[in-house]
N, C-alpha and C positions, 0 to 999 in steps of 0.2 A: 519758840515752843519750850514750856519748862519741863527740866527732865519729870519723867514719870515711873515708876513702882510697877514691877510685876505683881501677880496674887501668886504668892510662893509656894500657896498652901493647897493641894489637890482636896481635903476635906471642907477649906475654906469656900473655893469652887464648888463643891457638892452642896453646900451650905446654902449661898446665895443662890446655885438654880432653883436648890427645893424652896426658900423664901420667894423667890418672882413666882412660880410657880403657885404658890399657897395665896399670894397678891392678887392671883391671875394678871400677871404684867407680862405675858406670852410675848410680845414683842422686844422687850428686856431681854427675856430669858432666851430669845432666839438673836438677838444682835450677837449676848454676851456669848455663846455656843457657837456660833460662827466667825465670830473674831478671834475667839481662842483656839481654835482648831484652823483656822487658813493661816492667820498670821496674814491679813488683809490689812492696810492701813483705812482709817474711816472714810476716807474719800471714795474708797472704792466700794468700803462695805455698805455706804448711804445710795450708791448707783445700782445698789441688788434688785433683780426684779424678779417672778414667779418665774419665767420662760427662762433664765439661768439654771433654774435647780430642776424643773418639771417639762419633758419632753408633749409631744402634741398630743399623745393618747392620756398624759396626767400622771403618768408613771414618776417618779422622785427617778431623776439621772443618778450617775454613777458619778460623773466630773463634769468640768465645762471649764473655757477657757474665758482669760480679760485681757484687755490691755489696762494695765493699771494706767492711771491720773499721772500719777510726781512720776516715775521714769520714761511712760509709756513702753512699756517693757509688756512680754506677753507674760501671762502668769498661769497657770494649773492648776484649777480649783476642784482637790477631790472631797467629793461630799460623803465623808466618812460615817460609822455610826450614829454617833452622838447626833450629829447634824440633822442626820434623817431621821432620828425619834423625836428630836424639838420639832423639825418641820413639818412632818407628820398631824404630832398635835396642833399646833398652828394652820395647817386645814382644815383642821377639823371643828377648830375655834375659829374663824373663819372662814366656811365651808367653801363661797360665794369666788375666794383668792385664787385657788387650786385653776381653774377654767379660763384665765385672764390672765396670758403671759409678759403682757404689758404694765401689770399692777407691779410698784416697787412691796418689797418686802414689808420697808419698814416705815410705814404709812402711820397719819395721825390717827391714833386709836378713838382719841375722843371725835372725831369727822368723820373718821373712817373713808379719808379723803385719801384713795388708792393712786391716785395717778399722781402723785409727787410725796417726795421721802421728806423725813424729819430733818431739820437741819442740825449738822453738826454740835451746835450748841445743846439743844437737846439731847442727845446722845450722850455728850460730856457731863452734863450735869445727870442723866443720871446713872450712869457707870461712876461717875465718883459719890455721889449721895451711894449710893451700894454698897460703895467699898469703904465709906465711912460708917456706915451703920454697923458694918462687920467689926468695927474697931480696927481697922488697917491703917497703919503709922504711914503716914510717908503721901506724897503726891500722885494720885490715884486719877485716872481719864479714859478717854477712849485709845490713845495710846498704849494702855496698860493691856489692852486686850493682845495689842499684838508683839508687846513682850513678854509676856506671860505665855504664847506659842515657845518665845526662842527661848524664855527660861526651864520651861518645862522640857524641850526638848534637851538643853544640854542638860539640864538633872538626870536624864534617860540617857546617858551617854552617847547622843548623836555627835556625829564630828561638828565642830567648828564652822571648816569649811563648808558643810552641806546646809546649818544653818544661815550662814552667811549667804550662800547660793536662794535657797529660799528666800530671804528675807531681801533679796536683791540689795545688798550690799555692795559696795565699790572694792570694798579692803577688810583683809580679814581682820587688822588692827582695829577699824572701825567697830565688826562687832564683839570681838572682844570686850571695848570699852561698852558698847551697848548692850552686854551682856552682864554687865560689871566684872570682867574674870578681871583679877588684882594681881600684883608681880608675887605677893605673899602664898599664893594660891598656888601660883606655877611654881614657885619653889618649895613648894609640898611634895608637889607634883615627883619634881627633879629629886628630893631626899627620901620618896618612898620605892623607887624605882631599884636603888641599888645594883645595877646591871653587871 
């Protein structure tokens, strides 16, 4: 896998919804809002289906859990704000989805063939077509969704450790480097402290 780029930029993210959105590329715009906000790997976010996010009466849940793919680990999927105003409109552009908890999320729009998800490749190409159109330097995929979670959240001062715990990591070195935190960085860190 080659490394891949966060979107560093929280206006740039405002930027690209409101463009899928203006596209009407409501399936874009609901991968990208739910990748960025779980910190799902694509494997898992391409296995999404209605009955994850919407209970029997069609109500939008609060959470739900996975066993993700690559660890098989269990994972805690809270469906935050954001989430629930894309998925929202996405039933609503889709009215037919909301009712059929077997339909995948992220289905071929031009088929409108609900009972199997887009492949991978699809996804890739266009979360990076996106992020090049934005003018974003650097190697941009569907990976970037789920580091763009763990960069935003250490911009927000979460610990370390808790991203690492999220992102089901092995080692907190490991995400550091997948964070890109630099020894330059931590001895900022150590010079601004003065204790």
């Amino acid at each position: 896998m080659n490394f891949v780029e966060p979107i560093r930029d929280q206006q740039t993210i405002r930027n690209i919804k409101e463009l899928l959105r203006k596209e009407k590329r409501y399936r874009d715009l609901l991968l990208l809002t739910i990748g960025i906000n779980t910190a799902l790997r694509i494997s898992d976010l391409l296995t999404l289906k209605v009955g994850d996010f919407v209970d029997e009466a069609g109500i939008i849940k609060q959470k739900f859990s996975l066993q993700e793919k690559k660890r098989g680990k269990r994972q805690e999927v809270i469906i935050n704000d954001s989430i629930r105003l894309i998925l929202a409109e996405y039933f609503r552009i889709y009215p037919g989805l909301r009712d059929n908890p077997c339909y995948y999320l992220f289905f071929n729009t031009r088929t409108n063939a609900f009972d199997h998800p887009i492949q991978r490749c699809q996804a890739w190409n266009s979360m990076s077509t996106i992020c090049r159109s934005f003018g974003l330097e650097g190697n941009f995929g569907t990976h970037s969704l789920r580091k763009t979670w763990g960069y935003q959240a250490r911009r927000r001062g979460v610990d370390i450790a808790l991203i690492m715990y999220k992102l089901n990591h092995a080692s907190l070195a490991y995400t550091q480097r997948y964070l890109g935190v630099t020894s330059d960085e931590l001895a900022a860190v150590t010079r601004k402290l003065n204790l």
